[in-house]
C-alpha positions in Angstrom: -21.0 16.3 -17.9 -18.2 14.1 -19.2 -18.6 10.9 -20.4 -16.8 7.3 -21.5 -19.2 5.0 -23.0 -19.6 3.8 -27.3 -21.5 2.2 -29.4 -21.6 -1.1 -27.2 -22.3 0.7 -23.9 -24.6 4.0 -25.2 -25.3 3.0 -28.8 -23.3 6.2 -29.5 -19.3 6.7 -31.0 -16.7 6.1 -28.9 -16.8 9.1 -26.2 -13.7 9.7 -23.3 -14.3 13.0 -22.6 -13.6 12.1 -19.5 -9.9 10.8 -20.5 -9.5 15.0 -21.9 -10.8 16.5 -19.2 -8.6 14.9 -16.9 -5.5 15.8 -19.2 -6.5 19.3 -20.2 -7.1 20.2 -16.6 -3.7 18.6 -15.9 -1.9 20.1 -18.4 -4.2 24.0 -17.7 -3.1 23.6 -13.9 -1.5 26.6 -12.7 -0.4 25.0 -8.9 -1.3 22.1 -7.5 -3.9 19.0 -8.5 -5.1 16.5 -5.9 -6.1 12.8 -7.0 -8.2 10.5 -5.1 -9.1 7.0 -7.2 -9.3 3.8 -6.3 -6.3 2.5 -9.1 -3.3 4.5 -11.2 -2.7 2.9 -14.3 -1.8 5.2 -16.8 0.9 5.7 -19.8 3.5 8.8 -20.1 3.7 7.4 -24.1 3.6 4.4 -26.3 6.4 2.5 -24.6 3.8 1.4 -21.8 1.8 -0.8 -23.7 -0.5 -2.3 -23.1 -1.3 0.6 -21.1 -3.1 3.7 -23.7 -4.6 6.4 -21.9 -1.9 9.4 -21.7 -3.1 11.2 -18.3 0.1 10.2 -17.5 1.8 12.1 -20.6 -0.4 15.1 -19.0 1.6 15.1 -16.0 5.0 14.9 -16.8 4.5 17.4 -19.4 3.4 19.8 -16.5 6.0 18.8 -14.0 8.8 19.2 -17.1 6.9 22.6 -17.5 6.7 23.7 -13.7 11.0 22.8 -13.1 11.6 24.3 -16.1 9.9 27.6 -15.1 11.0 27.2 -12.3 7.9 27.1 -10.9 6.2 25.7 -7.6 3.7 23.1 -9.0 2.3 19.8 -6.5 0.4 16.6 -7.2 -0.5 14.6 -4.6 -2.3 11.2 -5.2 -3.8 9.3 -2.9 -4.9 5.2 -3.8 -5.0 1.6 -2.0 -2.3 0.2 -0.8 -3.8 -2.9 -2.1 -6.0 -2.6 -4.9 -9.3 -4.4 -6.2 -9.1 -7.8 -4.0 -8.3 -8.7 -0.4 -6.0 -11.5 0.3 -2.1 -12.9 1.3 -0.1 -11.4 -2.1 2.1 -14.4 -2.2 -1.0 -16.4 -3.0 -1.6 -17.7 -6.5 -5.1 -16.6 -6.1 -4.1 -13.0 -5.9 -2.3 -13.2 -9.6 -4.8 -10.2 -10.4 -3.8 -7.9 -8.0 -0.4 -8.3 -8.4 -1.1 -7.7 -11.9 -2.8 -4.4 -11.4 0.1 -3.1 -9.1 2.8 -3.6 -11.8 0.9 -2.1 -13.8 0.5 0.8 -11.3 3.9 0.7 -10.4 5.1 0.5 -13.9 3.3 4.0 -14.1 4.8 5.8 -11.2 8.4 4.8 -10.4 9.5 1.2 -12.6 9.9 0.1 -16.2 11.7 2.9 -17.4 9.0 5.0 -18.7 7.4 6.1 -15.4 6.4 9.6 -14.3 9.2 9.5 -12.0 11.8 7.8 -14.3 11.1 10.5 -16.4 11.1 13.6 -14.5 14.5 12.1 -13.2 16.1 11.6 -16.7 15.0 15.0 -17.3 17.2 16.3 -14.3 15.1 16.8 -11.8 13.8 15.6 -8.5 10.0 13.9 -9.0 9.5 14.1 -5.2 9.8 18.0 -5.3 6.5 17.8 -7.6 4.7 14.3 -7.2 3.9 11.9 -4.4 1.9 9.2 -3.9 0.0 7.8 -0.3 -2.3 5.2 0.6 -4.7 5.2 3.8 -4.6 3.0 7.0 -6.4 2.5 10.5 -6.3 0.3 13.7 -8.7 -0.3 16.0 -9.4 -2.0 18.9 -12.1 -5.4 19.2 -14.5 -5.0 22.6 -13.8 -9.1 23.7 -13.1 -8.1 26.9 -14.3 -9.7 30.1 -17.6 -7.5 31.1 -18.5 -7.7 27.5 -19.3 -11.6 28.1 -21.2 -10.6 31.2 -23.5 -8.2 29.0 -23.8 -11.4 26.9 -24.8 -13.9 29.8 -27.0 -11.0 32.3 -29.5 -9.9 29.0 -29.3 -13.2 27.1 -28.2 -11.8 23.7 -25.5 -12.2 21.5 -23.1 -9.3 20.8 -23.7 -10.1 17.0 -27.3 -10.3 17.2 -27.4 -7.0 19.1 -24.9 -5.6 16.7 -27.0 -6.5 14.0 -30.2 -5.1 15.2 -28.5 -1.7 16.1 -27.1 -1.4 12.1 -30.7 -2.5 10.7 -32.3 0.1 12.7 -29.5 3.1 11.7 -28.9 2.0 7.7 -31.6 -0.4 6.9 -31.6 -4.8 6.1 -29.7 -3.7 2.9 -26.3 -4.8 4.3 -27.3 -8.6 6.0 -29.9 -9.7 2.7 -31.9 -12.7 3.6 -32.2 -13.2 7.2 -31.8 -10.1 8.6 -33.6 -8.6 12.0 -36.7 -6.9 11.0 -35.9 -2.9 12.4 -37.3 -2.4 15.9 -38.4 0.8 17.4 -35.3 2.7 19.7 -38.5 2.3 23.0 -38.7 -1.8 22.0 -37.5 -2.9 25.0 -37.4 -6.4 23.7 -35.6 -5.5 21.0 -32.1 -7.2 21.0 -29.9 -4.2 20.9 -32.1 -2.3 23.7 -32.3 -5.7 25.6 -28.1 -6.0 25.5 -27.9 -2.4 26.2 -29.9 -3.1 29.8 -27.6 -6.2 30.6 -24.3 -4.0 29.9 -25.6 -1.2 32.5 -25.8 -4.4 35.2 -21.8 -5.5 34.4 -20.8 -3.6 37.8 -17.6 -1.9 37.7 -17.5 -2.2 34.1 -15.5 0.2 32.0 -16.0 -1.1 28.2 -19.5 -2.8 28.7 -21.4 -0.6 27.9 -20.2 -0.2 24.3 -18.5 3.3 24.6 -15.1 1.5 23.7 -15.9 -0.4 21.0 -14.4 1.5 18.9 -11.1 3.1 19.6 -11.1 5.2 15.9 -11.9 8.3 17.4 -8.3 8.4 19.5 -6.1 9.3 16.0 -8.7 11.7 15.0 -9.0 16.2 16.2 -9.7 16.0 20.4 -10.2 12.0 20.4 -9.2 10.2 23.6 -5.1 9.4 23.9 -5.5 5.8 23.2 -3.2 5.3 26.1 -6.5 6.3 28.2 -8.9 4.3 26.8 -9.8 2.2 30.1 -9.5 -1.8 29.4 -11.6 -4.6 31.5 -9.5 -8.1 31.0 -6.5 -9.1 30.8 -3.3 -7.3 29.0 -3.1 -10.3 26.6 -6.3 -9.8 25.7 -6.2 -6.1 24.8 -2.7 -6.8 22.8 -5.0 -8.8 21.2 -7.8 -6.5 20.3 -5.9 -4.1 18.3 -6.3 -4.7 14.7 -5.5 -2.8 11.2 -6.9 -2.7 8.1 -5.9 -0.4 4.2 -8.9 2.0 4.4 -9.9 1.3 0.9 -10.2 4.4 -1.3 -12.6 4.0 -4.0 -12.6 7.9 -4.9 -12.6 8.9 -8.2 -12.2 12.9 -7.5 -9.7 15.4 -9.1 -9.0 18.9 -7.7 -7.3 21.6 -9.2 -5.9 24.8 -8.1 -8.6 24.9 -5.4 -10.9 25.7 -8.3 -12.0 22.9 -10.7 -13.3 19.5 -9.2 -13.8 16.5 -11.7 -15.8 13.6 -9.9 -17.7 10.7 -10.9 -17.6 7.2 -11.8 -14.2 6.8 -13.6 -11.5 5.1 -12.3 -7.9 6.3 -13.3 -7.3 3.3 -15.7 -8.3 2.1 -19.6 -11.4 0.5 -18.4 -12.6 3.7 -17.2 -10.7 6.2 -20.0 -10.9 4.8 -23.1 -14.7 4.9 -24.1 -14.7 1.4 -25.5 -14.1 -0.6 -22.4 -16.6 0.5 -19.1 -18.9 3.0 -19.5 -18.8 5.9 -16.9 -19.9 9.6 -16.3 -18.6 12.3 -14.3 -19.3 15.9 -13.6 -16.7 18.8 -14.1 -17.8 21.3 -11.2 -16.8 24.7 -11.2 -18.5 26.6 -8.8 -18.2 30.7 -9.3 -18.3 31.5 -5.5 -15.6 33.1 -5.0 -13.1 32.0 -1.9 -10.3 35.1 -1.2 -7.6 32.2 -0.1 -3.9 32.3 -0.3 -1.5 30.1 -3.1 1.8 29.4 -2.2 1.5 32.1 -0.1 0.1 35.1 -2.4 -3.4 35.7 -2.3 -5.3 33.5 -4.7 -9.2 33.5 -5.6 -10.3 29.7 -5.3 -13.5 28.3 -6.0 -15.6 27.8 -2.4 -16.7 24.3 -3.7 -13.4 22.8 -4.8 -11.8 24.7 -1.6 -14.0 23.3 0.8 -14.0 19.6 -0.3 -9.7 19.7 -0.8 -10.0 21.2 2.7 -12.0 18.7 4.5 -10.2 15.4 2.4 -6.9 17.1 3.7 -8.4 17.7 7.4 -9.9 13.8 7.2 -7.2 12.6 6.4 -4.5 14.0 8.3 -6.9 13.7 11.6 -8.2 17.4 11.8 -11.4 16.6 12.0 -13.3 15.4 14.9 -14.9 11.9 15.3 -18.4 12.0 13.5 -21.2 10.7 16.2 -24.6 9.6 14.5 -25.8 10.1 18.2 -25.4 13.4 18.2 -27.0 15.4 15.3 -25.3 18.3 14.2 -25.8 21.2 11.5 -24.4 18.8 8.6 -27.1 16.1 9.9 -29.4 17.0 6.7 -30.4 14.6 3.9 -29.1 15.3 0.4 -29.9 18.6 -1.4 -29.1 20.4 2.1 -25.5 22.3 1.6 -23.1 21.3 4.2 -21.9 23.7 6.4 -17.6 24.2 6.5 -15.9 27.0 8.7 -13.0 28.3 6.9 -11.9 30.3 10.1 -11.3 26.9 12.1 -7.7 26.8 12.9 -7.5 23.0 11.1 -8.9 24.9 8.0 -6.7 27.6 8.4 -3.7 25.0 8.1 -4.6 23.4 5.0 -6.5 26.5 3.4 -2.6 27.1 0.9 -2.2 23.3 -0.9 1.5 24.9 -1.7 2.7 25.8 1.7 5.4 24.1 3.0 4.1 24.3 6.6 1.0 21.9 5.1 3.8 19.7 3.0 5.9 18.8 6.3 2.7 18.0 8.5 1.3 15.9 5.6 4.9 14.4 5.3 5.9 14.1 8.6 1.9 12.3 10.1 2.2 9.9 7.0 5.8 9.2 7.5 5.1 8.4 11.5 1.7 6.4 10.7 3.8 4.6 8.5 6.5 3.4 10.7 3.9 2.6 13.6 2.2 0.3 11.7 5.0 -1.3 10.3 6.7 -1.8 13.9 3.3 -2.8 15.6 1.7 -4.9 12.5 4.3 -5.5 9.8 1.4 -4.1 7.0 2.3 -4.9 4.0 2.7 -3.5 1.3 6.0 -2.1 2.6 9.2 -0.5 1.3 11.3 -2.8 3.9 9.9 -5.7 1.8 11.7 -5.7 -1.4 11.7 -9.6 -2.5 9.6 -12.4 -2.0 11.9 -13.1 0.7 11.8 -10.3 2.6 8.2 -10.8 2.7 8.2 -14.0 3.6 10.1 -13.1 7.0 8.4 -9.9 7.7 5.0 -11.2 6.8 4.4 -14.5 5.8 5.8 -16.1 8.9 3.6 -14.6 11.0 0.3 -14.4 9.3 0.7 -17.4 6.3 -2.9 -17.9 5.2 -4.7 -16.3 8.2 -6.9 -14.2 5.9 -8.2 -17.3 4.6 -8.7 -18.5 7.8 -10.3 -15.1 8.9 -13.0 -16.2 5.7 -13.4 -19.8 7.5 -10.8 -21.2 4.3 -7.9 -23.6 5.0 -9.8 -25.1 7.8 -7.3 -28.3 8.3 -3.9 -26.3 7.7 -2.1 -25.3 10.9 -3.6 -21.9 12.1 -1.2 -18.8 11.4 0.5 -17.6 14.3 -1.4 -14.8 14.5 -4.9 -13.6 13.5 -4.8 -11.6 9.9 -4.5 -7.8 10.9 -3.4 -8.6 14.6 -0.4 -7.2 16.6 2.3 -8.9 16.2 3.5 -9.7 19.9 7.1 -11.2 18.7 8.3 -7.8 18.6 7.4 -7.0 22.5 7.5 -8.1 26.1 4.5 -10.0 27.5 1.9 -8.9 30.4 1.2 -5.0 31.1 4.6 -3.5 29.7 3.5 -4.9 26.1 0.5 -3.5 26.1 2.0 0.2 27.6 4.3 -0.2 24.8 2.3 -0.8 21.7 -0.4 1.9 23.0 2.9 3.9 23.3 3.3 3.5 20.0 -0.2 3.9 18.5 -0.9 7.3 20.5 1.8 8.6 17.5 -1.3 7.6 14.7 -2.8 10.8 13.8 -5.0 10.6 11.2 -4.8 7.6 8.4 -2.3 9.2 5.8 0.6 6.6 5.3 3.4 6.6 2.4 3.1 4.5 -0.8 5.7 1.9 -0.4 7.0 2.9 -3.7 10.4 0.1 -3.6 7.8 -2.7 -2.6 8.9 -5.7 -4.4 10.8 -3.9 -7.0 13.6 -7.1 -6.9 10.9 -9.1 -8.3 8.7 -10.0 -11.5 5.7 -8.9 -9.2 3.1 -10.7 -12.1 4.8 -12.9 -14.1 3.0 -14.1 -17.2 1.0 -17.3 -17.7 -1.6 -18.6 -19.1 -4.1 -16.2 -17.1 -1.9 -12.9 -17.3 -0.8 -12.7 -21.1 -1.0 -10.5 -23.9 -4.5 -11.8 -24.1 -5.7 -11.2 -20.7 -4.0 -8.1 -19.9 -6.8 -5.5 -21.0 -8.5 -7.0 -17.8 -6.1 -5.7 -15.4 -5.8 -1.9 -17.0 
């Protein structure tokens, strides 16, 4: 157990054990680490301040170590595209998120003191031995036609039946005060069970009966091609439906060499590092089950733990797994304390089972390169590397979706609506009627999985935080 806390927190010195583990495992790495956290602020030396911990310094040393060697060594990290807080970026209100992604990128690839400014300097190519990615989805919104029907034949809302079927799977946790009591599945009377009956009366209704409200399942091993997936309503409608959204990662996991797995509270960041700011706890697994697996192509003795979990982040996230069905119990359906089962013969685990091959690096590369350019062309998501000044962004974003997230959050109520809803297609960029539609599902049968690139030259024309009286030498600390 590994800890960040002091006297403040625990009544106890200033601990970051955590902060060392992280670097000594960096630094001890013989191939490859994989980071999932939720931010990346970190310092390669004193120049970054007001940045302190030195995970950072841990990772160049070992990249500087590995080209040196000539070695093959890999880090891949994976974060938000958008940390901490939702919201338009040009917005004043969203001051503290800009703040934390110049701090982030000041850590990775600006400032002159990055990880990959560095690495360059030293004369070598960062991208041979570091990358960075973020994580995105679509989906598609059930409004069509029949759903209304199912609505007027039972008498219930689709919210209200919505809300009864989440009470009754996870509990009134998520609605607080005012939520449905939970209702037995053989309630007929029940509002979900009551909407259910009224969708089986739509006739000739494809999407009624709630099998399509959710469209997540075509990018993901054996879903439906999304070109398929039957639509009742009109082809403006549907264009319509299809929305996107950063799947937020709020990991805090490190894996190395297939053998060592740190996990726990701590963010990648001061707050989380130092000891004297948040207090946190992880756990440093290392499980002695031995996994005969390959490295790079030589045979290689991982850890079955650290394997397995690397394994099925890789396969989630590059859509090798299948769609997970609450309806339809399988072996890992056990409550905590039961070990999962993982089949390291499946062919998908067989293709990520060697973190150094290259056969793994070019799908990894190639699925997040085409997720990335789908969602720019169908969504303009931002952040993006076409967007490199305020603008850029105010043409590739801003015209089309100026202050619709406040307006998704019922905000800016007398402004003139946004062209189109926050998320949303953007249908400027194709024909009306049917073709539209054929050619944005066109387009989104290429998603596989939801690995996208970093848009590492996002905004780097601009001060991206300037300072003011709320982000100063003062409140800085706050943001790192």
């Amino acid at each position: 157990i590994v800890r960040s806390c002091s006297k403040w927190s625990n009544g106890t010195p200033t601990e970051h054990s955590i902060a060392d583990a992280y670097a000594a495992i960096i630094r001890n790495s013989q191939h490859f680490v994989y980071i999932e956290n939720q931010f990346f602020i970190t310092a390669t030396g004193d120049a970054q301040k007001p940045v302190k911990n030195q995970i950072g310094a841990a990772i160049v040393e070992r990249i500087l170590r590995a080209a040196r060697a000539g070695e093959k060594w890999k880090m891949i990290v994976v974060i938000p595209s958008v940390p901490c807080f939702a919201g338009d970026l040009a917005d004043d209100s969203s001051l503290g998120t800009r703040a934390i992604m110049e701090f982030q990128y000041n850590c990775i690839n600006r400032g002159g003191s990055s990880i990959l400014e560095l690495v360059s300097d030293a004369g070598y190519n960062p991208m041979e031995y570091i990358r960075f990615y973020n994580l995105r989805n679509y989906d598609r919104i059930n409004v069509s036609g029949p759903l209304v029907q199912a609505e007027q034949r039972s008498g219930v809302d689709y919210e209200d039946a919505r809300k009864q079927h989440d009470v009754n799977v996870v509990g009134q946790g998520g609605y607080g005060p005012g939520a449905p009591a939970p209702r037995s599945a053989f309630d007929t009377t029940a509002p979900f069970q009551q909407y259910q009956q009224g969708a089986r009366q739509v006739p000739g209704a494809k999407t009624a009966s709630g099998r399509w409200n959710s469209v997540s399942s075509c990018y993901m091993l054996n879903g439906e091609d999304i070109r398929n997936v039957p639509w009742d309503g009109p082809p403006e409608a549907e264009i319509d439906a299809f929305v996107t959204e950063e799947l937020y990662v709020h990991s805090k996991v490190m894996i190395a060499d297939d053998r060592v797995v740190v996990c726990g509270s701590a963010n990648l960041n001061d707050r989380s590092q130092l000891g004297d700011h948040d207090s946190e706890i992880a756990i440093i697994i290392e499980d002695y089950t031995p996994l005969e697996s390959t490295m790079n192509g030589k045979p290689w003795t991982a850890s079955r733990f650290a394997s397995s979990l690397r394994r099925y982040l890789f396969r989630k996230h590059l859509g090798l797994l299948p769609p997970q069905d609450y309806e339809r119990p399988d072996a890992n359906f056990e409550p905590v304390g039961v070990p999962n089962e993982f089949n390291f013969d499946a062919p998908e685990s067989r293709l990520v089972a060697d973190p150094l091959a290259d056969t793994l690096h070019n799908l990894w590369n190639s699925r997040a390169h085409t997720n990335t350019e789908v969602f720019r062309k169908v969504f303009h998501s931002v952040p993006d590397d076409c967007v490199r000044n305020w603008s850029t962004y105010k043409e590739f974003y801003g015209y089309f979706f100026d202050k619709a997230d406040k307006q998704a959050y019922g905000e800016e109520k007398d402004s003139p609506p946004s062209r189109y809803r926050y998320g949303h297609v953007v249908r400027d960029d194709f024909p009306g009627g049917p073709e539209g539609v054929r050619q944005v599902k066109e387009l989104l049968s290429k998603v596989k999985g939801t690995l996208v690139e970093m848009p590492l030259m996002f905004l780097i024309e601009e001060d991206v935080a300037k300072s003011g009286l709320a982000l100063n030498d003062i409140t800085e600390p706050i943001y790192t």
